[in-house]
C-alpha positions in Angstrom: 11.7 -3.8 -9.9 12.9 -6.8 -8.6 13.9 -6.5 -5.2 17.0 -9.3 -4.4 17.5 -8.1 -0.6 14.8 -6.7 1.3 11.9 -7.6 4.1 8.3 -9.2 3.2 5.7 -7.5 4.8 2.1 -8.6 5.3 0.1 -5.7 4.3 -4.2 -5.6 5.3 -5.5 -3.7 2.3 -8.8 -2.6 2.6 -11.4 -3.7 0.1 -11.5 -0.5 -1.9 -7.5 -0.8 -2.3 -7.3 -4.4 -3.0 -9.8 -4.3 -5.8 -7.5 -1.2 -7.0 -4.7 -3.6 -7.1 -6.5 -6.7 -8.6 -7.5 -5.8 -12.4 -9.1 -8.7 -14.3 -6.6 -11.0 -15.4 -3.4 -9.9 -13.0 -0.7 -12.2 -13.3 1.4 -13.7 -10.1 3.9 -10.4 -10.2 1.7 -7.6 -11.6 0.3 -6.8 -7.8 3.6 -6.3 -6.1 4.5 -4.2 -9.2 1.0 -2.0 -8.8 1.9 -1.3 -4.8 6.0 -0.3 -5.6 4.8 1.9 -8.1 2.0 3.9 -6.0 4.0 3.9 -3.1 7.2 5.4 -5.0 4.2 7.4 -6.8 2.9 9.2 -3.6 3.9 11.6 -1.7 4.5 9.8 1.7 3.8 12.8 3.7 0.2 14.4 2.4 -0.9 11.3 1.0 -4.9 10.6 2.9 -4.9 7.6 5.5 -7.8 6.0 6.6 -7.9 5.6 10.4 -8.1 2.3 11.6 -9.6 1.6 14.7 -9.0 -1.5 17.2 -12.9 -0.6 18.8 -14.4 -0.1 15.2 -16.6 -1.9 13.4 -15.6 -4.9 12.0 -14.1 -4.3 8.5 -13.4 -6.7 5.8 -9.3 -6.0 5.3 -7.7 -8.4 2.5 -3.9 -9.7 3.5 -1.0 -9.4 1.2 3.0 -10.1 1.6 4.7 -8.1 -0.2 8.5 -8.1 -0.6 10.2 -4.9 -1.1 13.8 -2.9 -0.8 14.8 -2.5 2.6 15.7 1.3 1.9 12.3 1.3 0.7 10.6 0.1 3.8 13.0 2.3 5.8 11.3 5.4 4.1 8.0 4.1 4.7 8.4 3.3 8.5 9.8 6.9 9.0 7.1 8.5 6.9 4.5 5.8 9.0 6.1 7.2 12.6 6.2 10.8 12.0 2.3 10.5 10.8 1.2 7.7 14.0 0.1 4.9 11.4 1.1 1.6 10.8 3.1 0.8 7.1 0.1 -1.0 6.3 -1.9 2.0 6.5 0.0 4.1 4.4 0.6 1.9 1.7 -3.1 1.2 1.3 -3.3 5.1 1.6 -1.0 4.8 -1.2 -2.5 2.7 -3.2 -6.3 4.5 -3.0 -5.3 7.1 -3.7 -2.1 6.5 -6.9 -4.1 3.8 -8.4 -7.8 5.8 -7.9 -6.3 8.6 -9.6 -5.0 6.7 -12.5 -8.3 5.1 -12.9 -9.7 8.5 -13.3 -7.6 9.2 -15.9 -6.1 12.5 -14.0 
């Protein structure tokens, strides 16, 4: 998918999710690709979020911009506001759990 109109978003994966995304030898492309495809993969509403506290711990998040359809990022905000968590959150949630699954081979 190759999205002509749509918003860029800076995503903080966490460190579990961004080695999901970043197989050896990725091209420039493959990890905008990886993110559509989990996100259109998961089931927005039951997928598992990790909590992200402002008080925690300090945890080691890795930035992305991704650009994507803006009906896209209209279902993801909605899905995001009706379960109190960021975008960011729920696409990493998305990606843990689409791209851990296919890594298991399930």
């Amino acid at each position: 998918m190759k999205p002509s109109v749509g918003k860029v978003l800076p995503i903080r994966f966490s460190e579990e999710a961004d080695n999901l995304l970043r197989p050896p030898n990725s091209r420039r492309g493959d990890i905008a690709r990886r993110i559509i495809e989990a996100v259109e993969g998961s089931n927005l509403e039951n997928v598992w979020v990790e909590e992200r506290s402002k008080l925690s711990a300090k945890v080691d998040y890795r930035v992305t911009s991704l650009k994507m359809e803006k009906s896209l990022h209209a279902k993801l905000t909605k899905a995001a506001e009706l379960r109190g968590v960021s975008v960011s959150v729920l696409i990493d949630g998305c990606v843990r759990s689409y791209w851990r699954r296919e890594d298991s081979g399930a």
